[in-house]
C-alpha positions, 0 to 999 in steps of 0.5 A: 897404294895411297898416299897419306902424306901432306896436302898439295895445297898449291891450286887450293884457295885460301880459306880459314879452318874449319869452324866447330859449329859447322863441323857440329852442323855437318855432324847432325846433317850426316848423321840423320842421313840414312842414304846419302847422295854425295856429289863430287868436283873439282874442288875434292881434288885440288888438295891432291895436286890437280888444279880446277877451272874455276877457283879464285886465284889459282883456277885454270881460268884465274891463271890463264886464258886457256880454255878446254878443248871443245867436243865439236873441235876435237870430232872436226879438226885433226888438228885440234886432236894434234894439239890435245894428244901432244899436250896428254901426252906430255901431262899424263905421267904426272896426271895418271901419277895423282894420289887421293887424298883424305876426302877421297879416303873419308867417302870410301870409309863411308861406304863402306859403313854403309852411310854413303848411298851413292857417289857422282863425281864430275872428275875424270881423273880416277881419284875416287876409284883408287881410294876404292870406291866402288858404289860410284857414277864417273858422271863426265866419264875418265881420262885413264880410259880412251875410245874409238869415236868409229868402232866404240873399241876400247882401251886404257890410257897407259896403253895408248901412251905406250903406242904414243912412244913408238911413234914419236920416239925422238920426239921431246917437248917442255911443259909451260903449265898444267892444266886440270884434265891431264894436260900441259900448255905447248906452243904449236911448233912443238905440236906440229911434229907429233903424231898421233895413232887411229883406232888399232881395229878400224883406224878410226879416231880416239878420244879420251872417255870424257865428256868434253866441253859442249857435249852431253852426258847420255841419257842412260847415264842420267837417268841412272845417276836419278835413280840413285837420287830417288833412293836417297834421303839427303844430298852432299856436295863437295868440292864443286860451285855446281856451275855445269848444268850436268851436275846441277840438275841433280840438286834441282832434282833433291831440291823438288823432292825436298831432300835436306842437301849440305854443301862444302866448297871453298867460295860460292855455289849456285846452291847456296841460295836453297842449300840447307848447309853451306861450309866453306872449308878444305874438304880434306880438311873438314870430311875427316871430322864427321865420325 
């Protein structure tokens, strides 16, 4: 089911309403728009409850000096995989429990008037596929699936929650915090303790199907995702400052074919020096308004 409740505003920047002449400039933007390309971030997600890295004031990185685990950390260091398994764990009935909000509705609804070509999101967090989006790339992959970095067998993140109970039945730790990617702050003595499982087929390690912090989305994946652009007639960005150069190199690439691009976000981009459209606005808020 999907919730159609209130807005969770509390990791959303402070910004005004939107202004009617841009809802009127997004309006024309959409509507001469026969395959539009939309690209998501974080920032489409805020308004369900899940905070972002960057936001001013309420990003992770304004409220904390946290960072995210590092690709290269997590493969080398059992601890380290301690640490982030502990911390899912406990974040994972809230994380997985997120709702879409009405963006995510908003761009379902476009596709399927057929208005909406392709979506990229940059999320993990399966927003876009509960509302049922179905012509999608999960650009950085999704935490509600995980793997084995040995075997490639796959399984989904409830089940791996399942095996995380049965082996840390008497385990038990508080929360200080969340973190956007489904995690929660822990000191390291309640990390210390809890276990964490192999690969049920060749006991080897298991990693959430997301690209971490330091590696690289695949070149199948990018070539595809650049194709879908080829096909396209303009560009939407919502919700993202397009500071990751795995989303960005999508807008240079509609920047080099001179497609018309339009972006939403609360605060600045790295498009908006050669954006043709900038709207500072809740996408929930103003996505809604473009009939």
């Amino acid at each position: 089911s999907v919730s159609r409740t209130s807005p969770d505003l509390t990791f959303v920047p402070a910004c005004l309403p939107p202004d009617p002449v841009e809802v009127e400039e997004l309006q024309r933007f959409v509507s001469n728009s026969k395959r539009l390309f939309v690209m998501t971030g974080a920032g489409i997600s805020t308004e369900s409850g899940i905070p972002d890295y960057r936001s001013e004031g309420v990003g992770l990185y304004a409220r904390t000096d946290r960072r995210p685990v590092q690709h290269a950390e997590f493969v080398r260091s059992a601890s380290a995989r301690q640490r982030y398994w502990a911390r899912n764990f406990v974040g994972w009935p809230q994380f997985s429990s997120h709702q879409p909000n009405t963006a995510h509705l908003v761009l379902r609804d476009w596709e399927k008037l057929g208005k909406l070509h392709w979506l990229v999101t940059q999320n993990v967090d399966a927003l876009h596929t509960k509302a049922g989006s179905q012509r999608m790339t999960e650009l950085h992959g999704c935490t509600h699936r995980v793997f084995c970095l040995a075997c490639g067998d796959r399984i989904l993140r409830s089940e791996l929650q399942e095996h995380f109970e049965a082996l840390n039945p008497t385990w038990k730790a508080k929360a200080f915090g969340v973190a956007p990617d489904g995690d929660v702050f822990l000191t390291d003595e309640q990390v210390r303790s809890f276990q964490v499982p192999a690969c049920r087929k060749c006991g080897g390690i298991l990693k959430p199907d997301v690209t971490f912090f330091g590696d690289t989305v695949s070149q199948e994946k990018v070539s595809f995702v650049h194709q879908r652009l080829a096909e396209s007639d303009s560009m939407l960005v919502a919700g993202s400052s397009m500071q990751v150069y795995s989303g960005y190199r999508f807008a240079l690439a509609a920047r080099e074919k001179k497609l018309p691009i339009a972006v939403l976000n609360i605060g600045p981009t790295r498009l908006d020096h050669f954006a043709s459209l900038k709207l500072n606005s809740r996408c929930g808020e103003l996505l809604p308004l473009i009939v």
